[in-house]
C-alpha positions as CSV (number, residue, x, y, z in Angstrom):
1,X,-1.3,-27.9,-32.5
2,X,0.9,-24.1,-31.7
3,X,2.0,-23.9,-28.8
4,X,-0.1,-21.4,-26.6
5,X,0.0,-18.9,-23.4
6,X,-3.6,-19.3,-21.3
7,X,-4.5,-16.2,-19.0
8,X,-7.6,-15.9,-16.9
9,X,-8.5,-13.3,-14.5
10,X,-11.6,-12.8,-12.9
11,X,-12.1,-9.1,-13.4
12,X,-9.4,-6.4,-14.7
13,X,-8.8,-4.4,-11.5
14,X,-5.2,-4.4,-10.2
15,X,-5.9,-6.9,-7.1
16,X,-7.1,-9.7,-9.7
17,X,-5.2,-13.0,-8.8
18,X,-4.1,-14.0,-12.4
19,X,-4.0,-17.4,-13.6
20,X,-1.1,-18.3,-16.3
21,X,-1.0,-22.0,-18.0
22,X,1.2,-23.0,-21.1
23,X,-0.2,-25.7,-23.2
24,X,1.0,-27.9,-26.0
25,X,4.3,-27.8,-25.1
26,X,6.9,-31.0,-25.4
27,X,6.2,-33.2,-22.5
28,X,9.5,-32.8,-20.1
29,X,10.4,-29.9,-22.1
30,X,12.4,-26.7,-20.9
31,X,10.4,-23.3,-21.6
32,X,11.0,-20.0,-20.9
33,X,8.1,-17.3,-20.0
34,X,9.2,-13.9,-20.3
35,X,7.1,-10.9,-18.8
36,X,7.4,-7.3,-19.8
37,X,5.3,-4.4,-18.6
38,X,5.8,-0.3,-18.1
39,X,4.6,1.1,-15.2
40,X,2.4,4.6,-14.9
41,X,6.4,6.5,-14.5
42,X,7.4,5.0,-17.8
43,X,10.0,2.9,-16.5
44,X,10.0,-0.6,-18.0
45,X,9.9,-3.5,-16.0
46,X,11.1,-7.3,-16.7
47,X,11.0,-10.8,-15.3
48,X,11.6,-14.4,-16.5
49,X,11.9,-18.0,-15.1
50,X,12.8,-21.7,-16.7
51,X,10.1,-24.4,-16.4
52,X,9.6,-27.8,-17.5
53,X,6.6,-28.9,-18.6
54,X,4.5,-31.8,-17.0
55,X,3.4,-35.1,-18.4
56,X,0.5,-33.4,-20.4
57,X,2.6,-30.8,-22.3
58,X,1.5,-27.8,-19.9
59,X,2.9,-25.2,-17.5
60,X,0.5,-23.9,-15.1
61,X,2.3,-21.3,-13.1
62,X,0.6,-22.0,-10.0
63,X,2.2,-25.1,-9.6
64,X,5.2,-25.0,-11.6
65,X,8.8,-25.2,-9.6
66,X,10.6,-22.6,-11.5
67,X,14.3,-24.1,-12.7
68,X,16.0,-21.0,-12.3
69,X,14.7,-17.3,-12.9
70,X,13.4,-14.1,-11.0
71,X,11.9,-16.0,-8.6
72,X,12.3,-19.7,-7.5
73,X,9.1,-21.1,-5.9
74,X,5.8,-22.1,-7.3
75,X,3.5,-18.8,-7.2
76,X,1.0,-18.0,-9.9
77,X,2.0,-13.9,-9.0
78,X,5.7,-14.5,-9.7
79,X,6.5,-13.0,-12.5
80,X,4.6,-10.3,-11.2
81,X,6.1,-9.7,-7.9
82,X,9.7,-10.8,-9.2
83,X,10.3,-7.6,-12.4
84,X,13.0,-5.9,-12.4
85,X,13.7,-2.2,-14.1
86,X,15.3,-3.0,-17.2
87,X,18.7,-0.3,-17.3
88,X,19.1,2.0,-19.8
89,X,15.2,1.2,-20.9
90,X,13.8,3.7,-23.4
91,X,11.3,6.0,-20.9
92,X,7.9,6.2,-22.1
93,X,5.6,9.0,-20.8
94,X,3.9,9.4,-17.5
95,X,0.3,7.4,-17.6
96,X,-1.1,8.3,-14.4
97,X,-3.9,5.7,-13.4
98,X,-4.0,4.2,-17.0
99,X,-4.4,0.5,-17.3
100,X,-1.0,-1.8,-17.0
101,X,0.2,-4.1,-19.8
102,X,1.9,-6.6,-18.9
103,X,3.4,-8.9,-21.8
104,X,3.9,-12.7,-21.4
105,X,5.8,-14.5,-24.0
106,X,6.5,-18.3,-24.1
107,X,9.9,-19.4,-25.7
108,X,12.3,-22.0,-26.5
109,X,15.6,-22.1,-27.5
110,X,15.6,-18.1,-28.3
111,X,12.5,-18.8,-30.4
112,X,9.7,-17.1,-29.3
113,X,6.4,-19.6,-29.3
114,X,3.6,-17.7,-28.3
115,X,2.6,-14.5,-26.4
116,X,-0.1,-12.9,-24.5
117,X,-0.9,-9.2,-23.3
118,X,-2.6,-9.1,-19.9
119,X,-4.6,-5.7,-18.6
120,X,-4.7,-4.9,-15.3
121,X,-6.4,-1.3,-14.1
122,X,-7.0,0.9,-10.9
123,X,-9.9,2.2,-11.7
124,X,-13.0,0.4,-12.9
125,X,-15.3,1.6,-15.5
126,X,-18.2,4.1,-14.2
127,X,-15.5,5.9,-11.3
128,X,-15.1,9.4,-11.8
129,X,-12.0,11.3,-11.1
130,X,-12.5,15.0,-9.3
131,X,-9.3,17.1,-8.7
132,X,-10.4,19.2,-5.3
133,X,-8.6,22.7,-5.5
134,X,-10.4,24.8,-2.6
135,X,-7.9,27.6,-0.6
136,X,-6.1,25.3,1.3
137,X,-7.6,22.2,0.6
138,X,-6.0,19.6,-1.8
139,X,-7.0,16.6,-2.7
140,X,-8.7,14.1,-5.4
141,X,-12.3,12.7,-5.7
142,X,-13.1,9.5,-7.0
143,X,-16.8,8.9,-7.2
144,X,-18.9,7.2,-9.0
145,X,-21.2,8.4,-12.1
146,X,-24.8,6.9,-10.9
147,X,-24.4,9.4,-7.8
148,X,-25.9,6.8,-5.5
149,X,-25.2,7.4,-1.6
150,X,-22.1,5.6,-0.6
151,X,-19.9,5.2,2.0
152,X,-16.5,7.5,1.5
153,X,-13.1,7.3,2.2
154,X,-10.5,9.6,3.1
155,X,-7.1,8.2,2.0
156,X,-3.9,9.6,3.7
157,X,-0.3,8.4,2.1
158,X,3.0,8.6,3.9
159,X,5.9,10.6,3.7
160,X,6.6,10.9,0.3
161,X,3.9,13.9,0.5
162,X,1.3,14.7,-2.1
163,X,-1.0,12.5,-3.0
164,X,-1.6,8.8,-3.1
165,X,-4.3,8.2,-5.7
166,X,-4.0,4.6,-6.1
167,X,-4.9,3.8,-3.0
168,X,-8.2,6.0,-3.9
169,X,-8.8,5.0,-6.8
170,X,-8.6,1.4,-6.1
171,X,-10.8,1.3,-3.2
172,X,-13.3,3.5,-5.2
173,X,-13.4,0.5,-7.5
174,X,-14.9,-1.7,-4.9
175,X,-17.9,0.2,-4.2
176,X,-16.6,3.5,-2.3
177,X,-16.7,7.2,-2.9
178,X,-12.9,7.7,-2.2
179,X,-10.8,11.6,-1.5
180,X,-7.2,11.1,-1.6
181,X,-6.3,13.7,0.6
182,X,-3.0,15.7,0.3
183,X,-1.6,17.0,3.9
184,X,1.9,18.5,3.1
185,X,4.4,18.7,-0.1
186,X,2.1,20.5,-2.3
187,X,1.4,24.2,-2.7
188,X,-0.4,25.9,-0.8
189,X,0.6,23.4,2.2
190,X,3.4,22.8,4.8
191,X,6.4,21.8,2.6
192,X,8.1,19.7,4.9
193,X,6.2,17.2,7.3
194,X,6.9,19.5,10.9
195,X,3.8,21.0,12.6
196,X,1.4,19.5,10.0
197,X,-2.2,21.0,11.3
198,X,-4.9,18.2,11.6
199,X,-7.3,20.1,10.9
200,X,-6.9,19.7,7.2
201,X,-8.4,16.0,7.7
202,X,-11.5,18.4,9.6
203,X,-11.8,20.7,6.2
204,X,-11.9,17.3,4.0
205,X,-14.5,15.8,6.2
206,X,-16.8,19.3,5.9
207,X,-16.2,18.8,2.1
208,X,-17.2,15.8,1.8
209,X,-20.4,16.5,3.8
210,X,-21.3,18.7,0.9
211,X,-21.1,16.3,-1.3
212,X,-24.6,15.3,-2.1
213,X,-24.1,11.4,-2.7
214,X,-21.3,11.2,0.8
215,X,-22.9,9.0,3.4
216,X,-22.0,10.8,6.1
217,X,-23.2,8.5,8.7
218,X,-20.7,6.0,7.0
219,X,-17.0,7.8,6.4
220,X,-13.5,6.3,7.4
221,X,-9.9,7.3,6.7
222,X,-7.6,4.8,5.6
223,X,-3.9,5.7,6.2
224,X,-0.1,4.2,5.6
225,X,2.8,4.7,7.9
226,X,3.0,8.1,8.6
227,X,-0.6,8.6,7.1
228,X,-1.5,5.9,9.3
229,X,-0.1,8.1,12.2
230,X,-2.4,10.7,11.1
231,X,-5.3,8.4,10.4
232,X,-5.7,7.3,14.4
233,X,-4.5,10.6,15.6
234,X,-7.6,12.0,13.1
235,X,-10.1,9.8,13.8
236,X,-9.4,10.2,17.9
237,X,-10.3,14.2,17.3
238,X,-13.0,14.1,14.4
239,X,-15.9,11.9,15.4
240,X,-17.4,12.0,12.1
241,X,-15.1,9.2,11.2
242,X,-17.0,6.3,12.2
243,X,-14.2,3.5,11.0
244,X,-9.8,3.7,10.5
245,X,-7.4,1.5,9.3
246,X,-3.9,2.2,8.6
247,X,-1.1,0.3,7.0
248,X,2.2,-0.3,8.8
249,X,0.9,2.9,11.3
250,X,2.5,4.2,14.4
251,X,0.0,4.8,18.1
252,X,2.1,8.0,18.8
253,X,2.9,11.1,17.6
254,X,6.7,11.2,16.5
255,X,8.9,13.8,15.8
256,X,8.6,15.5,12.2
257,X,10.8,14.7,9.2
258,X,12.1,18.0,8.0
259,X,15.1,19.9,8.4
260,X,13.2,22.4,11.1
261,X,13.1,20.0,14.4
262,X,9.1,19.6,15.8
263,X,6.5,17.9,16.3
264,X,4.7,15.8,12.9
265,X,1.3,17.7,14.1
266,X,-0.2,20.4,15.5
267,X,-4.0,21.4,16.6
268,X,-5.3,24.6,16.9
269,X,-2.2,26.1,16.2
270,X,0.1,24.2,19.2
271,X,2.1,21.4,18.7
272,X,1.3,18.0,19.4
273,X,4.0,15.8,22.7
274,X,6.2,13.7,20.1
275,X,8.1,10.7,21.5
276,X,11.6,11.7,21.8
277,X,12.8,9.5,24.4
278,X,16.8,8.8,25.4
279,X,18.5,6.5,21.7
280,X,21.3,4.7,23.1
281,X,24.5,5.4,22.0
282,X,25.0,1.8,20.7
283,X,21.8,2.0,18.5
284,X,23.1,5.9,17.1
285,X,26.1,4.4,16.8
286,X,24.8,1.5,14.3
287,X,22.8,3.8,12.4
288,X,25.9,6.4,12.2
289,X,28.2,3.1,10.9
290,X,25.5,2.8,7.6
291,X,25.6,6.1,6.9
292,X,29.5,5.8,6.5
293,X,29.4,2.5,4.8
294,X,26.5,3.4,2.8
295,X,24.3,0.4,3.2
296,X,20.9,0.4,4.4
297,X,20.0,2.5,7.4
298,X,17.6,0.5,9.5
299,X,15.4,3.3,12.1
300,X,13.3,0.5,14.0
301,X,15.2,0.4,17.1
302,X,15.8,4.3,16.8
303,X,11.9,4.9,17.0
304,X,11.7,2.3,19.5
305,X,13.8,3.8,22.1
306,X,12.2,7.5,21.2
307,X,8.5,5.8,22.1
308,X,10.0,4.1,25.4
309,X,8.3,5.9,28.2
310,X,6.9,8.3,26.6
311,X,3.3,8.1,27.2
312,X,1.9,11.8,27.0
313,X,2.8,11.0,22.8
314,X,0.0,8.7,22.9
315,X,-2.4,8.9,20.4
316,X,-5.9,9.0,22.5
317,X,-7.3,5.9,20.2
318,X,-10.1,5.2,22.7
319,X,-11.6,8.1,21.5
320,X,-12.0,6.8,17.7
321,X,-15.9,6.3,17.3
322,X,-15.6,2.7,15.3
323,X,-14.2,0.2,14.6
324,X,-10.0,0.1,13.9
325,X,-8.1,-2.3,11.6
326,X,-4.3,-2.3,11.9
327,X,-1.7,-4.2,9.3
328,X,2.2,-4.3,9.8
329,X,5.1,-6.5,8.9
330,X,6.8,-8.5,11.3
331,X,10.2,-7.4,9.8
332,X,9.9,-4.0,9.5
333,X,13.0,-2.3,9.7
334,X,11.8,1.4,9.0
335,X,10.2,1.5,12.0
336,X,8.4,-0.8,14.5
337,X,4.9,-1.1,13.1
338,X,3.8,-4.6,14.2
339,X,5.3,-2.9,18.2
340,X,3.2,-0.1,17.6
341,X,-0.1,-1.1,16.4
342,X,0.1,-3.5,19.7
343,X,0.4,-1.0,21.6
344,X,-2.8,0.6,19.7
345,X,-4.5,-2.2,20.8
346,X,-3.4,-2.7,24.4
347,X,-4.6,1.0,24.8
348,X,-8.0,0.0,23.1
349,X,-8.5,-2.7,25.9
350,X,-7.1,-0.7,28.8
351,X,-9.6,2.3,27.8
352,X,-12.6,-0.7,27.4
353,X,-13.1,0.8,23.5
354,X,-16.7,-0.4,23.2
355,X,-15.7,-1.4,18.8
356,X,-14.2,-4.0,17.1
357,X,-10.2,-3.6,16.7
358,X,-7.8,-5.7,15.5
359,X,-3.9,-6.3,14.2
360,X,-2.9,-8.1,11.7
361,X,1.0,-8.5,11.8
362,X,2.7,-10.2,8.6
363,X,6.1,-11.9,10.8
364,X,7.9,-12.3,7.4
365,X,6.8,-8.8,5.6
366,X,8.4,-5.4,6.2
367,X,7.4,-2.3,5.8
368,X,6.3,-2.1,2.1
369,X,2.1,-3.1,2.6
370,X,-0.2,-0.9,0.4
371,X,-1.0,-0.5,-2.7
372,X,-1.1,-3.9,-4.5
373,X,-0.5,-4.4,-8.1
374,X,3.3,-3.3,-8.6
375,X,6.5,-5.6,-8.3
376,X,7.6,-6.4,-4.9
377,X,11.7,-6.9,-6.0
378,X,12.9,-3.1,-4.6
379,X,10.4,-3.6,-1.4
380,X,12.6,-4.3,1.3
381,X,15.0,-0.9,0.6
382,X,13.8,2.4,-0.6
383,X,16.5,5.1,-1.5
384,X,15.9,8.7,0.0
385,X,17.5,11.9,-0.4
386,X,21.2,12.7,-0.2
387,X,21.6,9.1,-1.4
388,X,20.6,7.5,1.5
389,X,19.2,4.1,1.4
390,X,16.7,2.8,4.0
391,X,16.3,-0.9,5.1
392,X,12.4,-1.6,4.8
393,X,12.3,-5.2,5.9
394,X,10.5,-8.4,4.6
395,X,11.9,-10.1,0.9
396,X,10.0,-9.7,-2.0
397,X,8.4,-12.5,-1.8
398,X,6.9,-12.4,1.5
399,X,6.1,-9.0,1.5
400,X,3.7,-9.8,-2.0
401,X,2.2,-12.5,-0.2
402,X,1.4,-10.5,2.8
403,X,0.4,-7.4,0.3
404,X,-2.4,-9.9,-1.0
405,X,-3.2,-10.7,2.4
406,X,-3.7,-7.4,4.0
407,X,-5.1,-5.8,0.9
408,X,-8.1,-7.8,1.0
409,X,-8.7,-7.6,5.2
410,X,-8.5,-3.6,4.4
411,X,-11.4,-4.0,1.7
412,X,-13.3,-6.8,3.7
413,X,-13.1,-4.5,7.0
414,X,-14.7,-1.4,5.3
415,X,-17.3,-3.0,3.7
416,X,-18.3,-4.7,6.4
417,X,-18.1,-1.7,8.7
418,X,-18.4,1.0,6.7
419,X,-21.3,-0.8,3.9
420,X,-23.3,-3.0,6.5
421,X,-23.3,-5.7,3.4
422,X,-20.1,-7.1,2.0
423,X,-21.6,-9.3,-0.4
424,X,-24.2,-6.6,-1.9
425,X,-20.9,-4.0,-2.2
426,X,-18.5,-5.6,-2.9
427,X,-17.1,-5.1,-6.6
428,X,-13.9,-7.7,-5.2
429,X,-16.9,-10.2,-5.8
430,X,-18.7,-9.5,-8.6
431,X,-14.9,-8.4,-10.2
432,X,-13.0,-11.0,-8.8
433,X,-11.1,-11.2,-5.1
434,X,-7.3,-11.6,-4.5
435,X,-4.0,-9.5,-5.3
436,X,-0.1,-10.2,-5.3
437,X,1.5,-6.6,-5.5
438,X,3.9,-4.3,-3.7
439,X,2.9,-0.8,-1.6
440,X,4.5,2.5,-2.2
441,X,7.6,1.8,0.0
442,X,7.8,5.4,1.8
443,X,6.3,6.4,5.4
């Protein structure tokens, strides 16, 4: 019998565990398993590892030891997580939201023995897609065709600016209306992240409530990092929001990240107190020393000491009017997340919030939680403008476990929260439950 490359997933969405076995194979043989797949940029991505096979003639990557490769631990998401961009790869054109091919191939000795495509997508069949172009409000709808009343999301990303669609689109999937909302870095809106009004979360929450299939009565915000920021401070000023959770997120306002000094946010036209408390000159002096050596520039302790004592920059969290869901990395080295969102939660207490609110911290993970689906082997740096590069934290391989990990609390806390009924909404069980991927790693 031909040798032969087994996949199984559950459902095709992107935060599908996927199940890999080899069979026929030379009992006590060495086999190679390639992966190939181009991402929604066009860049190619790559990954491979050496295994033998078992007594029966099989591989099942689940339990397989890798002999050497991308990755070196048994993990059915490895060859996920573990791709590489191939250099000097031919580009293909930008495929916003299409589905993701990846390509497995089984070989031996050069010769290739057997292959197998796998299909993995962000958006499940019956979501519709809405671009929202009103004056000053930007932003994308994804709701689905029957029109049925459904609990709605507003998604904020980070610092990168624009819009984070996957995040939208993926949460759509799993039974939500879903409005990624743009807040800066598009026209029409503040180009740089300084002075950011608020209120732009206010106008997305009035369009949404004339939407005619929005359950009102049953709208969160979901942010990450500095989204996250904006997703507590939100959610403390718009009561309409009735559940938050934010990724790698920050309890106080910080300074903006532009070159015009300021606060991130304003209200009514006045900025917001930032946290700009006393760095010490040892800490400046550290970050100073990567800039010179060009090697990743870690800002945890920076935003630290800037928070320190600072407490008019508190976000008022006790006003939120639900329930609050925090995820961070233990390692972050961007800034201090898992420090934060404690912080969050010791105000919660002090303030006797009458809702449900809870951290989850990652210890091995950095700052790269999100998005799943993607490879996790650029996760812990992230290069920035004038050829910077920033220290995120985590490896890649933590940082996908803990992307599986806090993927599915975010799901499981809105549908529980936001649907009453996880097990009537959830498309993650009637599609299939579980994810190995990587975030977008910006603020």
């Amino acid at each position: 019998m031909k040798p032969f490359i087994h996949v199984r997933q559950d459902s095709p969405l992107l935060d599908t565990p996927v199940w890999l076995r080899a069979g026929n194979l030379t009992p006590g043989g060495v086999f190679t398993i390639h992966a190939a797949m181009y991402d929604n940029l066009g860049t190619k991505w790559e990954s491979s590892a050496k295994y033998r096979a078992d007594g029966n003639g099989e591989i099942d990557l689940a339990a397989a030891e890798p002999l050497a490769g991308s990755y070196s631990s048994a993990d059915a998401a490895g060859l996920f997580w573990s791709m590489t961009p191939v250099p000097n790869a031919e580009r293909r054109e930008r495929t916003p939201l299409k589905a993701l091919v990846t390509e497995f191939t089984l070989m031996n000795e050069g010769k290739v023995l057997a292959s197998e495509p796998v299909s993995r997508q962000l958006v499940a069949p019956g979501i519709e897609r809405l671009p929202v172009r009103e004056d000053d409000l930007i932003g994308t709808f994804f709701r689905h065709a029957a029109g049925d009343l459904r609990p709605t999301i507003v998604v904020l990303g980070g610092s990168e600016g624009g819009l984070r669609e996957s995040t939208a689109a993926l949460l759509a999937s799993h039974g939500f209306n879903a409005l990624a909302l743009a807040y800066f870095g598009l026209e029409g809106l503040p180009e740089e992240l300084v002075n950011v009004p608020i209120e732009t979360v206010g106008r997305a929450i009035e369009w949404l409530r004339g939407q005619p299939d929005v359950q009102m009565g049953k709208l969160g915000v979901v942010g990450t990092s500095k989204g996250g920021e904006l997703a507590l401070l939100s959610a403390s000023f718009f009561p309409a929001i009735k559940a938050v959770a934010a990724f790698v997120p920050s309890g106080v306002v910080y300074p903006g990240l532009g070159r015009t000094p300021g606060s991130s946010w304003q209200v009514n036209g006045e900025p917001l107190p930032f946290a700009y408390g006393k760095v010490p000159d040892e800490v400046t002096a550290d970050v100073q020393r990567a800039k010179r050596q060009n090697t990743p520039i870690s800002w945890r302790d920076t935003y630290k000491y800037w928070e320190t004592g600072e407490t008019s920059a508190e976000i008022p969290v006790e006003r939120i009017k639900g329930p609050v869901l925090l995820l961070s990395g233990g390692d972050d080295r961007l800034w201090p997340a898992d420090w934060l969102s404690e912080r969050v939660i010791d105000r919660l207490k002090r303030y006797h919030h009458p809702f449900d609110a809870v951290h989850n911290c990652y210890p091995d993970a950095g700052h790269s939680l999100g998005v799943p689906g993607m490879p996790t082997s650029q996760s812990a740096v992230s290069s920035y403008g004038n050829g910077m590069t920033l220290s995120l934290g985590g490896t890649p391989a933590a940082n996908a476990a803990a992307q599986y990990r806090a993927w599915h609390e975010l799901v499981h806390f809105l549908q529980t929260h936001l649907a009453g009924n996880p097990a009537a909404m959830s498309n993650s069980q009637r599609l299939g439950g579980g994810t190995h991927a990587i975030a977008d790693p910006q603020m």
